[in-house]
N, C-alpha and C positions, 0 to 999 in steps of 0.2 A: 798495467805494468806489474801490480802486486799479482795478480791471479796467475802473471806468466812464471814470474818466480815462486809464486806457493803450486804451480802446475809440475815445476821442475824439480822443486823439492822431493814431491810425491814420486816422482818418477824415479829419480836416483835411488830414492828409498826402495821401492819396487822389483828395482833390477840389484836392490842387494850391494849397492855403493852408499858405503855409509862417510866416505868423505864428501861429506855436503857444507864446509866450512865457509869455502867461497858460496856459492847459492846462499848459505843462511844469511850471510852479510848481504850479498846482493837483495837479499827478499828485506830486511831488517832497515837497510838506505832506500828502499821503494817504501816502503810502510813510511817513514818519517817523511820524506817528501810528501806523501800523500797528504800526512798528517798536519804536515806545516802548512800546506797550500790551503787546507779546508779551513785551519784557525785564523789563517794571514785573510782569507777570502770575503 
């Protein structure tokens, strides 16, 4: 799920759309989930 939102990030940036506000929160709640699941784990 992180690689999809750090893939879309890249992308937006790419095509020159620098409103990536939402993606960055959507990439930044995929990282913490990530992150809580591996410590909780």
């Amino acid at each position: 799920m992180v690689l999809y939102f750090v893939g879309a990030l890249i992308a937006h940036l790419r095509a020159k759309d620098y409103e990536v506000a939402p993606v960055a929160v959507l990439t930044l709640l995929a990282m913490a989930a990530l992150v809580l699941r591996t410590v909780s784990a």
